[in-house]
LOSEKOL-402652 format. One line per field, with one value per atom (N, C-alpha, C): y negated, z, x; atom name; residue number from 1. Coordinates in steps of 0.05 Angstrom, whole numbers. Layout:
// LOSEKOL-402652
yy	(Y, ...)
zz	(Z, ...)
xx	(X, ...)
atomo	(CA, ...)
num	(NUM, ...)
//
This chain:
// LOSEKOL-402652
yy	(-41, -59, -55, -41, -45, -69, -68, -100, -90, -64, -57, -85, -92, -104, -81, -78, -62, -72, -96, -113, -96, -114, -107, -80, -53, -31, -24, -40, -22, -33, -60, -67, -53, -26, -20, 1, 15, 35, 10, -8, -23, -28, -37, -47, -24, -2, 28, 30, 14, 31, 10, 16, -1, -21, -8, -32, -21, -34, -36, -29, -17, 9, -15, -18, -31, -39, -63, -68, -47, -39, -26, 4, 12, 36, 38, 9, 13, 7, -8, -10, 19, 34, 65, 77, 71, 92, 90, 56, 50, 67, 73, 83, 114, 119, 152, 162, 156, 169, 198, 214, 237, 253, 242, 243, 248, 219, 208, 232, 231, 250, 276, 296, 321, 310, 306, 308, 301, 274, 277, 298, 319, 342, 361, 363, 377, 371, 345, 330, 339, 336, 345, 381, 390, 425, 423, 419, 420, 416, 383, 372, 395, 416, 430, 458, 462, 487, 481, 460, 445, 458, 441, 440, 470, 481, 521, 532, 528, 540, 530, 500, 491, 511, 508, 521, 549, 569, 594, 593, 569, 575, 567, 547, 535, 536, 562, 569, 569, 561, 556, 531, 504, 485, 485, 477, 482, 455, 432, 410, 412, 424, 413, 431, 458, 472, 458, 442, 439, 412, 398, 369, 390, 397, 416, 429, 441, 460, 439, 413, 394, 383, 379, 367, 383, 412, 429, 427, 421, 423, 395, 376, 352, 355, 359, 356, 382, 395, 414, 399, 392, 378, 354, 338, 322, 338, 354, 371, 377, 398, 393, 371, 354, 327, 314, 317, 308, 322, 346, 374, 365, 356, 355, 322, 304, 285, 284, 297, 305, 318, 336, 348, 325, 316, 296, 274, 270, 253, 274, 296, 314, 320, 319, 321, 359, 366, 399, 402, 432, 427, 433, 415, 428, 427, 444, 451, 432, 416, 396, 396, 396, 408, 379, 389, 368, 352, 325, 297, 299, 281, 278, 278, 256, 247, 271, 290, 320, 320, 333, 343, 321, 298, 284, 275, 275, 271, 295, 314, 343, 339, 343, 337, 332, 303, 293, 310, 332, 354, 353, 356, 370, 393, 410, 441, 455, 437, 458, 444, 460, 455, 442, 420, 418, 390, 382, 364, 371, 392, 397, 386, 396, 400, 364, 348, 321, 312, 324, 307, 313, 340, 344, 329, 322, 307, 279, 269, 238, 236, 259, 259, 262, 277, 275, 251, 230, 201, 197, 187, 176, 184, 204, 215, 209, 207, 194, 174, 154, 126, 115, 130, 120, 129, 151, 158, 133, 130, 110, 83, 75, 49, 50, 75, 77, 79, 87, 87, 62, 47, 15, -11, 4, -19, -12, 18, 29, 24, 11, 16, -4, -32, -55, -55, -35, -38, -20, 0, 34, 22, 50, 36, 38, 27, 32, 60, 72, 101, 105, 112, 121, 101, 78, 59, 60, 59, 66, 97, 125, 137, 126, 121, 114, 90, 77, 63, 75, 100, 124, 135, 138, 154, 139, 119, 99, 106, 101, 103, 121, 143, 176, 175, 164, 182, 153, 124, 110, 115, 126, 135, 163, 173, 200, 208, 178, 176, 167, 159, 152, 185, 202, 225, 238, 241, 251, 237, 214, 203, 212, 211, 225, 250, 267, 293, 305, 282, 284, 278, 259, 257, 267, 286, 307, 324, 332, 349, 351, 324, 307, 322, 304, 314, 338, 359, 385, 395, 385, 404, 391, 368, 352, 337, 328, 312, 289, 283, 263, 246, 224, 201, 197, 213, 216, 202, 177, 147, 139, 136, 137, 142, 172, 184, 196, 188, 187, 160, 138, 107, 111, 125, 125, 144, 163, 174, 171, 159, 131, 115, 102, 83, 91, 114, 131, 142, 150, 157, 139, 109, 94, 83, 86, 79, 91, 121, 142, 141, 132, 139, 116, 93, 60, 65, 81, 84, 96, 124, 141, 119, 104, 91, 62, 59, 28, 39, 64, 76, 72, 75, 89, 118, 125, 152, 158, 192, 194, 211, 211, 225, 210, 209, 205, 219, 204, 218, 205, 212, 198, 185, 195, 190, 187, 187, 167, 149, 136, 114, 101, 67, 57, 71, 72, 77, 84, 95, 90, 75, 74, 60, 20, 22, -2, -17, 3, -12, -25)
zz	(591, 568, 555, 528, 512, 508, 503, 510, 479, 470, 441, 426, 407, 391, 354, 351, 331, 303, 298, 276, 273, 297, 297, 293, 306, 299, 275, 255, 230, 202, 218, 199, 177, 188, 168, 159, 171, 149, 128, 136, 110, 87, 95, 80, 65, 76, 58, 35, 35, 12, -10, -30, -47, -47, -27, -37, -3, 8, 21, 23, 35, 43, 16, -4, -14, 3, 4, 23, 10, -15, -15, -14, -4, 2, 29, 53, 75, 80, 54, 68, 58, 36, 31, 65, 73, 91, 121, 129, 145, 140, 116, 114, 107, 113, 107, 125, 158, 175, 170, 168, 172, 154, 127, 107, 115, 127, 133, 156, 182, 194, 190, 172, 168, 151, 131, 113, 129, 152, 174, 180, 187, 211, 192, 165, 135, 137, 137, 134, 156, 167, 199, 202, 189, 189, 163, 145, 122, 122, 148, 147, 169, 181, 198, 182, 164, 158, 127, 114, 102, 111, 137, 163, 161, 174, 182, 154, 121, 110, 98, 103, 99, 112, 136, 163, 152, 135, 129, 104, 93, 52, 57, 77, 78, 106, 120, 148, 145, 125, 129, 136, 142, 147, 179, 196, 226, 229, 223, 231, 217, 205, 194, 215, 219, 234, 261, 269, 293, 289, 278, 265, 259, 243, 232, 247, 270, 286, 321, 315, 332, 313, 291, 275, 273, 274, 274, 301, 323, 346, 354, 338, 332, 320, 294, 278, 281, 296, 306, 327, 352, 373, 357, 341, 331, 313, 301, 283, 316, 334, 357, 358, 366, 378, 358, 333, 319, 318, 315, 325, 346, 364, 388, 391, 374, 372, 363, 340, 310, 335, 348, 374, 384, 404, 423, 407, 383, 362, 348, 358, 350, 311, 308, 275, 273, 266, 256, 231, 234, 214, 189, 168, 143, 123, 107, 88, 65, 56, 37, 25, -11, -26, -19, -32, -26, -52, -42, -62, -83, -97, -115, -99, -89, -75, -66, -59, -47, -77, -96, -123, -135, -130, -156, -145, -123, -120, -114, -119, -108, -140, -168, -199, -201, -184, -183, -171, -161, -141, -170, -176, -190, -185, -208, -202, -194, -185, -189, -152, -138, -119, -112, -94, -76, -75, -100, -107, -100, -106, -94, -63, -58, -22, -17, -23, -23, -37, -59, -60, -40, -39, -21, 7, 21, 50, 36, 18, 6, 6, -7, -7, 18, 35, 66, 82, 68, 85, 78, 49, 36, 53, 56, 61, 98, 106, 133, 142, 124, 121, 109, 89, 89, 109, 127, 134, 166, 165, 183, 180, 160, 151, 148, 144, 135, 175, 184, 208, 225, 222, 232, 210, 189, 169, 183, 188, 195, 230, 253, 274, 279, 275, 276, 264, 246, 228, 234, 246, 257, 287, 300, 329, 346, 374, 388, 397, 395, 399, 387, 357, 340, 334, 338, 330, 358, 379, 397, 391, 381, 370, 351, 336, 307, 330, 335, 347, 368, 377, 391, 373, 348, 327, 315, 318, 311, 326, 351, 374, 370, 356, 361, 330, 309, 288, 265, 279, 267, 251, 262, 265, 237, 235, 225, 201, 185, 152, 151, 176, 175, 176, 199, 202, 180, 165, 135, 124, 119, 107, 117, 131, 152, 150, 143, 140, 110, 87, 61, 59, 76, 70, 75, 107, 112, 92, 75, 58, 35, 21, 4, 19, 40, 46, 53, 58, 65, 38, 26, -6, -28, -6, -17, -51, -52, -76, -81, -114, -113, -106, -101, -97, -75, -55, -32, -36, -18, -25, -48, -69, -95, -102, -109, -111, -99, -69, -52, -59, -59, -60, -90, -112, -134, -140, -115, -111, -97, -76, -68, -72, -97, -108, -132, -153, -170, -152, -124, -124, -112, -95, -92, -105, -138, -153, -166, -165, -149, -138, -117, -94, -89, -102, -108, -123, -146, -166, -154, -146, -132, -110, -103, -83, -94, -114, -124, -153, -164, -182, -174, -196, -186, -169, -160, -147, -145, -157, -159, -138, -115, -90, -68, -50, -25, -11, 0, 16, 34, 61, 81, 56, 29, 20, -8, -12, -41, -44, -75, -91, -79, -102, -98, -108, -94, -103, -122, -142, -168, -166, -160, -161, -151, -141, -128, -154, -167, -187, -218)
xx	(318, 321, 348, 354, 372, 390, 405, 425, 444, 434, 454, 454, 471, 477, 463, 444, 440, 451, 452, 460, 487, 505, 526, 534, 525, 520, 515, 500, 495, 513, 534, 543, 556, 576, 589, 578, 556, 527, 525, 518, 502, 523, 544, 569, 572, 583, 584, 562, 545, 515, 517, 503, 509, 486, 469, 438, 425, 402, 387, 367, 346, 321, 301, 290, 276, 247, 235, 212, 187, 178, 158, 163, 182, 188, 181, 191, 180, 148, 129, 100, 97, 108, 84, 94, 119, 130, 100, 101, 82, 63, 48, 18, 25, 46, 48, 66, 55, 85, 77, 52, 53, 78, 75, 97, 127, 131, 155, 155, 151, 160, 164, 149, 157, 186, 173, 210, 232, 225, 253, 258, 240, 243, 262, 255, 268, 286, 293, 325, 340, 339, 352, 360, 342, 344, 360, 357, 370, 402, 412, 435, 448, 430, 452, 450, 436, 436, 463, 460, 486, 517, 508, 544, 551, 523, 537, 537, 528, 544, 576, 580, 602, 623, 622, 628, 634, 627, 633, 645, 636, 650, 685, 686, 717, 719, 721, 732, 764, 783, 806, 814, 793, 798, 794, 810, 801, 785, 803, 784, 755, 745, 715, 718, 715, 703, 700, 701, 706, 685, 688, 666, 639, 641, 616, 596, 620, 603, 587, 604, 589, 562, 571, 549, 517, 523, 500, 493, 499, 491, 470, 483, 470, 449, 455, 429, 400, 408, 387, 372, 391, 375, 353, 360, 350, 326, 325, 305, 294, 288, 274, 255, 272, 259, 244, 245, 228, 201, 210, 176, 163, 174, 162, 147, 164, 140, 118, 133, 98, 81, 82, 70, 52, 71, 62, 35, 44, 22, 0, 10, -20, -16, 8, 19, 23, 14, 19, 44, 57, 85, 55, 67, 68, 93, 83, 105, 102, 125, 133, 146, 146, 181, 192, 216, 237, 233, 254, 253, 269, 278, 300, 323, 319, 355, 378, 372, 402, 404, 394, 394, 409, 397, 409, 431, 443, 468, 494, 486, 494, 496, 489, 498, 520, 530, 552, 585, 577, 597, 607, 644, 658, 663, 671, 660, 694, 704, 737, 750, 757, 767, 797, 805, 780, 772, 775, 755, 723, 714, 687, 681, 701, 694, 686, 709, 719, 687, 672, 660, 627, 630, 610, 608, 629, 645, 633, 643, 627, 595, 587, 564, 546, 555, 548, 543, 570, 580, 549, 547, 520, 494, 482, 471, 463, 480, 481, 478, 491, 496, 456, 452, 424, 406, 404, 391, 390, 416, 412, 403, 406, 395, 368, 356, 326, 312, 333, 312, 327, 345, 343, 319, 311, 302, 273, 264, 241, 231, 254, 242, 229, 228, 221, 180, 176, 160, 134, 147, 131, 124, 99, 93, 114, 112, 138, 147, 129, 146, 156, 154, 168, 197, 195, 216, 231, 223, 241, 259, 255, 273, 280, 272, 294, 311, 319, 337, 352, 342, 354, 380, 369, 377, 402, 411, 419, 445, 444, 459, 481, 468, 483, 492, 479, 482, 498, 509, 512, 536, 559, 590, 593, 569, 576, 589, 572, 583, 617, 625, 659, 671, 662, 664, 669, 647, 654, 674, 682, 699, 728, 726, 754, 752, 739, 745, 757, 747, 744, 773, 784, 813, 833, 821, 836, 849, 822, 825, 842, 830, 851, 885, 890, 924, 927, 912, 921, 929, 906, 911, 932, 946, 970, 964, 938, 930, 946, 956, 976, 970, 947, 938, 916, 911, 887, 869, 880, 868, 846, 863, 859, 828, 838, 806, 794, 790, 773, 754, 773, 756, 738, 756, 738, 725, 717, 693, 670, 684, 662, 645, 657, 643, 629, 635, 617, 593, 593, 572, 559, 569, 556, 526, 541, 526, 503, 511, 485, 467, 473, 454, 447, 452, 440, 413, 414, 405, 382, 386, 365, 349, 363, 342, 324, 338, 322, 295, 311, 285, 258, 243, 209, 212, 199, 197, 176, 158, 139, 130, 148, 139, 156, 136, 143, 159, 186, 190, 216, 235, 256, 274, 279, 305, 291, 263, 267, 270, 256, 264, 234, 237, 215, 197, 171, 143, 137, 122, 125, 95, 77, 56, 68, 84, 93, 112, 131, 146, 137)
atomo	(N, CA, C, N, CA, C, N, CA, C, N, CA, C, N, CA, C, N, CA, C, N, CA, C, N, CA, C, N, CA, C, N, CA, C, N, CA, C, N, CA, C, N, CA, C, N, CA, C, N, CA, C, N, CA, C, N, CA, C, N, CA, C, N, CA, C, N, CA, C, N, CA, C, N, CA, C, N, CA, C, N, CA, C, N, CA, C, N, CA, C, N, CA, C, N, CA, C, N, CA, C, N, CA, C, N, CA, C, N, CA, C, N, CA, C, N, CA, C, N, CA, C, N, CA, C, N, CA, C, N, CA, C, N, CA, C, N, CA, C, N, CA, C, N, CA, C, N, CA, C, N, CA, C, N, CA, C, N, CA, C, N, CA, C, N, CA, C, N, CA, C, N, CA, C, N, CA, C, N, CA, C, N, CA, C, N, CA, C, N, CA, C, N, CA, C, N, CA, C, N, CA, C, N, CA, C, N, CA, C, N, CA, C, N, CA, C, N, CA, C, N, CA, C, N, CA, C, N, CA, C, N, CA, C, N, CA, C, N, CA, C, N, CA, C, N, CA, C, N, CA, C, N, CA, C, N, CA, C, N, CA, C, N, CA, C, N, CA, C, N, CA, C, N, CA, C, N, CA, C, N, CA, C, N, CA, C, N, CA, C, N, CA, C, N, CA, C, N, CA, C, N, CA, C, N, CA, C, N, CA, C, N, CA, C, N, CA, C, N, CA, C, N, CA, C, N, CA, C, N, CA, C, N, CA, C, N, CA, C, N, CA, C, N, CA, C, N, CA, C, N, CA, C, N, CA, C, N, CA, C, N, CA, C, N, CA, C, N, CA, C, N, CA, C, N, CA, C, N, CA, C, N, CA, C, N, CA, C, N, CA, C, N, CA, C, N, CA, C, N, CA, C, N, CA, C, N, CA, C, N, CA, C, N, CA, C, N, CA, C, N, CA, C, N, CA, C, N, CA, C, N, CA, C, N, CA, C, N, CA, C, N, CA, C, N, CA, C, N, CA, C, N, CA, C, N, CA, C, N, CA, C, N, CA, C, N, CA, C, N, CA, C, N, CA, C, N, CA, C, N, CA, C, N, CA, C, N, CA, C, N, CA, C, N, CA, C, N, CA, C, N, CA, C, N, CA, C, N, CA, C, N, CA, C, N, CA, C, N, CA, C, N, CA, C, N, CA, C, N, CA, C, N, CA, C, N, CA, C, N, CA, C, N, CA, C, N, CA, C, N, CA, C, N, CA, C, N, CA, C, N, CA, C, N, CA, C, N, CA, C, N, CA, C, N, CA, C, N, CA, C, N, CA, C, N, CA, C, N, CA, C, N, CA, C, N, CA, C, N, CA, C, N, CA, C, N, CA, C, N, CA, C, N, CA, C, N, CA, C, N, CA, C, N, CA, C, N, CA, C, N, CA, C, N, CA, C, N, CA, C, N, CA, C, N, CA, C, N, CA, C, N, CA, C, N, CA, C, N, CA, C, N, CA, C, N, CA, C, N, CA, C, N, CA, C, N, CA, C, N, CA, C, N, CA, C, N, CA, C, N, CA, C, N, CA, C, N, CA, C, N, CA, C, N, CA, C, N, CA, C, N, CA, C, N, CA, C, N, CA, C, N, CA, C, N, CA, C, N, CA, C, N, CA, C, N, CA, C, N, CA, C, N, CA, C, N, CA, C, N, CA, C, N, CA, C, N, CA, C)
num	(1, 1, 1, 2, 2, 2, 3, 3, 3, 4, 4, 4, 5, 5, 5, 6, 6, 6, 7, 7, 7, 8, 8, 8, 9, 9, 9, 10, 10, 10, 11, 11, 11, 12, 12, 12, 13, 13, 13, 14, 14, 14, 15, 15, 15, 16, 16, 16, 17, 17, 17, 18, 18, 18, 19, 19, 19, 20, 20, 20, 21, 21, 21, 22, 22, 22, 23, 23, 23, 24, 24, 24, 25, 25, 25, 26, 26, 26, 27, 27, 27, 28, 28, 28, 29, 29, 29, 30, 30, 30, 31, 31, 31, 32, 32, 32, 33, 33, 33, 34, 34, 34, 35, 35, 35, 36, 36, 36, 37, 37, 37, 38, 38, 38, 39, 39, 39, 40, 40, 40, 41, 41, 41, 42, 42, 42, 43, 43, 43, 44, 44, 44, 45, 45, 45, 46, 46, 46, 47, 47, 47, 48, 48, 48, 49, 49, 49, 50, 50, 50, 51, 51, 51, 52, 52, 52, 53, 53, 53, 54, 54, 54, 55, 55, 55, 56, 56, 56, 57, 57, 57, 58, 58, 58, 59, 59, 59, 60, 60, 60, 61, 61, 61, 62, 62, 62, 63, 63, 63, 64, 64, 64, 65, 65, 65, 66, 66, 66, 67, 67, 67, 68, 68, 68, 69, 69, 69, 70, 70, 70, 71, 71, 71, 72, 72, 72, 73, 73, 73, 74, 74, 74, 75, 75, 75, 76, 76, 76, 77, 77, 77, 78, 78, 78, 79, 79, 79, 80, 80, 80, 81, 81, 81, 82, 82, 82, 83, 83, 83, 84, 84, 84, 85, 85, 85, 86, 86, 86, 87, 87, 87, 88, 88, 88, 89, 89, 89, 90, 90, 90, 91, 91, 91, 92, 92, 92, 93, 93, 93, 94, 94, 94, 95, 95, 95, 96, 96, 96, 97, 97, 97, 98, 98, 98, 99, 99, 99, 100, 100, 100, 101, 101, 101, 102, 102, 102, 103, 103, 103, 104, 104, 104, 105, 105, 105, 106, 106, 106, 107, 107, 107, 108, 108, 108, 109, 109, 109, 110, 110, 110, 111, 111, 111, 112, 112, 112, 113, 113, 113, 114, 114, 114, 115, 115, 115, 116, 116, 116, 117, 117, 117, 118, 118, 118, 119, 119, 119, 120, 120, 120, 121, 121, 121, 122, 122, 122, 123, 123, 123, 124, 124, 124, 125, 125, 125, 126, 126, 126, 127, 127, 127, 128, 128, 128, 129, 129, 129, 130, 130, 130, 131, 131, 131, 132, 132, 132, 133, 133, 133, 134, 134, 134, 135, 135, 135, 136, 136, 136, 137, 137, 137, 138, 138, 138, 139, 139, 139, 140, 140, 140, 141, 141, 141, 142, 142, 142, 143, 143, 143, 144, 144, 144, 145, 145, 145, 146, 146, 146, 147, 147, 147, 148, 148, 148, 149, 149, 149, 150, 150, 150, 151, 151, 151, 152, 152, 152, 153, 153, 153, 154, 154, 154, 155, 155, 155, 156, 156, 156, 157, 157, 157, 158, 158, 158, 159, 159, 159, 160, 160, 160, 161, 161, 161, 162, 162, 162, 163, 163, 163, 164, 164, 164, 165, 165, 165, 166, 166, 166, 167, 167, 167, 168, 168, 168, 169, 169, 169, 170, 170, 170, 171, 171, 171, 172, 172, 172, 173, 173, 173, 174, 174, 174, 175, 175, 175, 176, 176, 176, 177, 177, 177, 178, 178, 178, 179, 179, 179, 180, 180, 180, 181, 181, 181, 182, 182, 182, 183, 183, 183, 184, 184, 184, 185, 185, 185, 186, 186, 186, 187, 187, 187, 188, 188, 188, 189, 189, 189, 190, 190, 190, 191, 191, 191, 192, 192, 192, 193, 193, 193, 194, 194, 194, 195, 195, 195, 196, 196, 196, 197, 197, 197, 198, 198, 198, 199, 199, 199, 200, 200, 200, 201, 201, 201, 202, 202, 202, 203, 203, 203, 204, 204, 204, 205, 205, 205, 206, 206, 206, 207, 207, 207, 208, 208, 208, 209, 209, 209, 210, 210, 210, 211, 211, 211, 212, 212, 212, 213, 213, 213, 214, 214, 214, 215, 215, 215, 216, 216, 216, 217, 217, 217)
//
């Protein structure tokens, strides 16, 4: 029996986002785990295949390399383990394009270094930060297998969006930016409002990281 405090745990995921998993995003999610699970399995291959090319475009940074190359080791095991449930539930891979949400916040990258990097490392936080909130909003609601991982998932992957944040600032001071702080926070909060946006819209596809429904809005 778990004795976690999960609340407590997801306080400062939730605090970081600008808004909360919307409820009819979680009933389509209920009636479409087949859905929901592949695109996790996507997300997870995608967030390490992300890390290892980070990992080669800016191999002059030692610390990402070293975050990064834990991060792929992470997010692979986790791509695994999600195969192997879809398995265990008798789910076959299929192939699924991707959503809005990477795209429409990946727009937001400035194109001149190393502001890029800084906003890519933000965009990561995001990206993590929901992914965790979608599988604490989701374990309560799915059967207990599946919500017992997502609360697995929780455990390991609650911390990560600080990770990025700490790395983004590294960067910031290596590359001796006049104000770090500064515009880091007010890149934060521009894309806050991003990725608020992307998640409270209509969305005309299902999927881990869309918007609301569009049949629902």
């Amino acid at each position: 029996m778990s004795n976690i405090d999960y609340d407590a745990l997801m306080k400062p995921v939730i605090g970081f986002l600008g808004c909360e998993t919307p409820k009819e995003w979680l009933d389509e999610a209920v009636n479409s785990l087949d859905i929901l699970m592949q695109d996790h399995a996507n997300c997870e291959k995608k967030a390490a295949s992300t890390a290892m090319n980070l990992m080669f475009r800016y191999n002059f940074y030692a610390d990402l390399q070293v975050r990064l190359a834990q991060l792929v080791r992470e997010e692979m095991l986790h791509y695994e383990q999600v195969l192997e449930l879809m398995k265990k539930r008798g789910q076959e891979w299929t192939a699924i394009s991707a959503g809005r949400y990477a795209g429409g916040l990946r727009k937001e990258v400035r194109t001149y270094e190393p502001e890029a990097l800084i906003d890519i490392l933000i965009i990561g936080a995001f990206v993590e930060a929901r992914s965790c909130e979608r599988f604490y909003a989701l374990a309560p609601v799915v059967d207990e297998d599946l919500g017992r991982y997502y609360r697995y998932l929780l455990k390991s992957e609650s911390r990560h969006f600080e990770d990025y944040l700490t790395l983004a600032m590294d960067v910031a001071k290596t590359a001796k930016l006049k104000n770090p702080k500064e515009d880091i926070q007010e890149r934060i909060e521009h894309i806050r409002e991003v990725e608020k946006n992307l998640i409270l819209a209509p969305d005309e596809l299902f999927r881990f990281h869309s918007g609301v429904p569009a049949q629902a809005a």
